[in-house]
C-alpha positions in Angstrom: 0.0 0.0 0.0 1.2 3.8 -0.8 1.1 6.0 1.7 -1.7 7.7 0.9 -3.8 4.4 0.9 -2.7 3.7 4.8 -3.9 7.0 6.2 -6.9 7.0 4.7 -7.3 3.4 6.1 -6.2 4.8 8.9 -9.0 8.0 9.2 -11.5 5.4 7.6 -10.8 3.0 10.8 -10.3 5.5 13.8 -13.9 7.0 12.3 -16.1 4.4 11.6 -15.2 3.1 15.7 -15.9 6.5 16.6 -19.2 6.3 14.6 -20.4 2.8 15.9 -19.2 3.8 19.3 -20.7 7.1 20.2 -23.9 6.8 17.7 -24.9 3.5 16.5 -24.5 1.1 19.5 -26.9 3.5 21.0 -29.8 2.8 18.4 -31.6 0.1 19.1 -35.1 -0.4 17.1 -38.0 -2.5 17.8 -35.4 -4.7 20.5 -33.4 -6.4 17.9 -32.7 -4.4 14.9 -29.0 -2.2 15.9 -27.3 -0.7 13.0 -23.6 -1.8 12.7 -21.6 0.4 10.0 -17.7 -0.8 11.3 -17.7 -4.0 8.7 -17.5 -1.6 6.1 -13.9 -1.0 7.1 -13.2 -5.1 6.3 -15.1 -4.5 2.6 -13.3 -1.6 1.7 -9.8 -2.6 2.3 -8.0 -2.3 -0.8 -7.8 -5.7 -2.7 -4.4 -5.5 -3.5 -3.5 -5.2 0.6 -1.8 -7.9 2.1 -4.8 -10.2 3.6 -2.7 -11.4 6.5 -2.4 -7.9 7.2 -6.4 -7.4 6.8 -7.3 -10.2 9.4 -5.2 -8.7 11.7 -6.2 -5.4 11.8 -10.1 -7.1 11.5 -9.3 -8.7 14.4 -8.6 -5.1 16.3 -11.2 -3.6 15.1 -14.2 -6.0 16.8 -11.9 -6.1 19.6 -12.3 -2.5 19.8 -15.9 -2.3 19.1 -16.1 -5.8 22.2 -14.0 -3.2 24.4 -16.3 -0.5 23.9 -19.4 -2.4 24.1 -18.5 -5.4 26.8 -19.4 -8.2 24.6 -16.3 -10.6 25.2 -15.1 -10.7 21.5 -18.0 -11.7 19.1 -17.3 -8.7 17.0 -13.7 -9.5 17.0 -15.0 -13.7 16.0 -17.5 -12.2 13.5 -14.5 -9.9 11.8 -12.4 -12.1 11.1 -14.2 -14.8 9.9 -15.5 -12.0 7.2 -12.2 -11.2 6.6 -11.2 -14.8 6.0 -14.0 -15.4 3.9 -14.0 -12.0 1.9 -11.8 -13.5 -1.2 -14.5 -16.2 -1.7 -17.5 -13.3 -1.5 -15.1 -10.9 -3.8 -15.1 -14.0 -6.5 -18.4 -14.8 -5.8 -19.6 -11.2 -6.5 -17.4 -9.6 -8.9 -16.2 -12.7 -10.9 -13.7 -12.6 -13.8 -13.0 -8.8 -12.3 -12.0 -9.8 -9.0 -9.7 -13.0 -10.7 -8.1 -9.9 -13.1 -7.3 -7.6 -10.3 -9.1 -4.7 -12.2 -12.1 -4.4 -9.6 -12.6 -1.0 -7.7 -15.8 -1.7 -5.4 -16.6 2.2 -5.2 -17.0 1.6 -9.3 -18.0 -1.8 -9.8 -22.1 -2.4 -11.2 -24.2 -1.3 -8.5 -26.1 -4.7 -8.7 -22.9 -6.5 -7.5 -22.0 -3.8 -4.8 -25.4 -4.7 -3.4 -24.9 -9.1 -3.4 -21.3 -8.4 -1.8 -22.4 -5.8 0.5 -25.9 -8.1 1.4 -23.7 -11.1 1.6 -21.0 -9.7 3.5 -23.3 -8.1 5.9 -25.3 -11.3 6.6 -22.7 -13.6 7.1 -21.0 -11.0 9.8 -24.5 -10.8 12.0 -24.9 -14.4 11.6 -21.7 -15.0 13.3 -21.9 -12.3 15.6 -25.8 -12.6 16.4 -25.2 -16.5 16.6 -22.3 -16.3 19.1 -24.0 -13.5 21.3 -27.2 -15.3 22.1 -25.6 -18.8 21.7 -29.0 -20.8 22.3 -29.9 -22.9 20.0 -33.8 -22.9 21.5 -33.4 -19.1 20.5 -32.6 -19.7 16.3 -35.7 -17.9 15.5 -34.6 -14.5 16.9 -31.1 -14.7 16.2 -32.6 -15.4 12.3 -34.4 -12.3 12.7 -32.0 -10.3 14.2 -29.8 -11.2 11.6 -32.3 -10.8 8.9 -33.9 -7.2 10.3 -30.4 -5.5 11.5 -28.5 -6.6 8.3 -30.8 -4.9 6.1 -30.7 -1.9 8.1 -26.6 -2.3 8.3 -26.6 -2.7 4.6 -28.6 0.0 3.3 -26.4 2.5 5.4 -23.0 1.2 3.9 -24.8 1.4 0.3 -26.0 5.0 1.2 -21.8 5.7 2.7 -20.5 4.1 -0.3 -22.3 5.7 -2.2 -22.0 9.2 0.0 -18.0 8.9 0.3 -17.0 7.4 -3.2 -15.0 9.6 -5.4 -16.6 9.8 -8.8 -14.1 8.9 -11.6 -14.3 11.3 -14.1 
């Protein structure tokens, strides 16, 4: 990565905790729909970064967000494994792009912005939904939590993408 590309990782991190911190972990609609925004950090890292690296600092940033919030390290479990898995989404959504290395998500078809981003999203709350109520006589609400809250998560990274993207001219 240039330098350039690590600060504004670096800005995009430190404000997107502050974000979830200080607004979002205080919304909390109907009792099980809560808006999460950080996992937009883990699908915008810059394909070309070292994915090591990306786990890593994934791993951080739930263990910030579990700090924060006192939930003993789901987000950091449910960061990760998105992190692990984002190559297989990334081929899954973008195809032949992705395999070519000429994919810019902020550019791509907004049709497969929208399957990475849903997938993506739903796969995180499973995890983090599944490991924070960890009943399995309680599948139904962590379903719907995962269901109600990643819609909700999703449409708000469209709408930041879509808010923060630099139009290529």
């Amino acid at each position: 990565m240039q330098n350039n590309a690590i600060v504004v990782n670096i800005v995009r991190f430190i404000t997107l905790v502050l974000v979830q911190v200080l607004i979002l972990n205080h919304i909390n609609l109907a009792g099980y729909i809560n808006p999460y925004l950080y996992p937009l950090f883990i699908l915008v890292f810059p394909l070309t970064g070292n994915k090591s690296l990306l786990i890593l600092i994934s791993f951080f940033l739930g263990l910030t967000i579990d700090m924060f919030g006192d939930s003993g390290g789901v987000h950091a479990a449910a960061c990760i494994f998105i992190a692990w898995i984002r190559p297989v989404a990334l081929k899954y959504s973008f195809g032949v792009s992705y395999q070519l290395n000429t994919l810019k998500i902020s550019t791509a078809p907004f049709t497969q912005q929208l399957i990475y981003i849903f997938a993506m999203v739903l796969l995180h709350h499973l995890m983090l939904f599944s490991m924070e109520i960890f009943n399995v006589n309680q599948i139904l609400l962590v379903l719907k939590s995962t269901l109600f809250s990643g819609i909700f998560s999703a449409i708000l990274m469209v709408f930041s993408i879509l808010l923060f993207s630099r139009k290529s001219s």
